[in-house]
N, C-alpha and C positions, 0 to 999 in steps of 0.2 A: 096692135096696141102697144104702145110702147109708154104710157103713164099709168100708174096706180098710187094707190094712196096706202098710206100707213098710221099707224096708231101716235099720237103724242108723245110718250116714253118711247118707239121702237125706232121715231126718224133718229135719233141723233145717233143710230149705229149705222146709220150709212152716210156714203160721202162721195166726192166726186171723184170719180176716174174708181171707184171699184170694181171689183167683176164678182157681180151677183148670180144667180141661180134660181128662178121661180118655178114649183112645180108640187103637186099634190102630193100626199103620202105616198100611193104607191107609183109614182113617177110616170102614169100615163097621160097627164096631161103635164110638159117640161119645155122651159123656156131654153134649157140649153144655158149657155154662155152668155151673157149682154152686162155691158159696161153701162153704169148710172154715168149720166151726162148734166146731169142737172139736177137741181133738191128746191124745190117753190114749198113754202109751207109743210105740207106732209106729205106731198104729190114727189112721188122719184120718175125722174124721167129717164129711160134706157133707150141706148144709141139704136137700136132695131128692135124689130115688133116682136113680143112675145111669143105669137102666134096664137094666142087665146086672149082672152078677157080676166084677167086675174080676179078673186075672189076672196071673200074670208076662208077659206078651204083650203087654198095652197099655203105654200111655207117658205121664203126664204134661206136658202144658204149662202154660204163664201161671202159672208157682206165684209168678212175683216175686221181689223183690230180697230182701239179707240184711237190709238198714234199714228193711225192712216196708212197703217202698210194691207198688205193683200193674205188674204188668207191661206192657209200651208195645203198641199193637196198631198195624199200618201198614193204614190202609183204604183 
């Protein structure tokens, strides 16, 4: 599965060429790493498959900033 949908207000924090993170609260269901490739309406399209069926139950990380740079990671 590599499209989901998003809320009116929440597309416009994502963009093309980010590196997003989809995955529940407690992280046992995780997309891992995938770059959004495309943005159709509120539909995000990422470059390889989730591995699950995203939901209203998972959450987004790392979508990054409004001036289209990439999110900061603390290692």
């Amino acid at each position: 599965n590599v499209r989901f949908t998003v809320s009116a207000p929440n597309i416009v924090k994502f963009f093309v060429g980010s590196i997003i993170r989809v995955h529940n609260y407690s992280f046992t269901v995780d997309s891992f790493d995938v770059t959004v490739t495309e943005i159709i309406g509120n539909d995000v399209i990422v470059n390889k498959s989730l591995g699950f069926t995203p939901s209203s139950s998972e959450v987004v990380d790392l979508i990054g900033f409004p001036d289209l740079q990439q999110s900061y990671r603390v290692v």
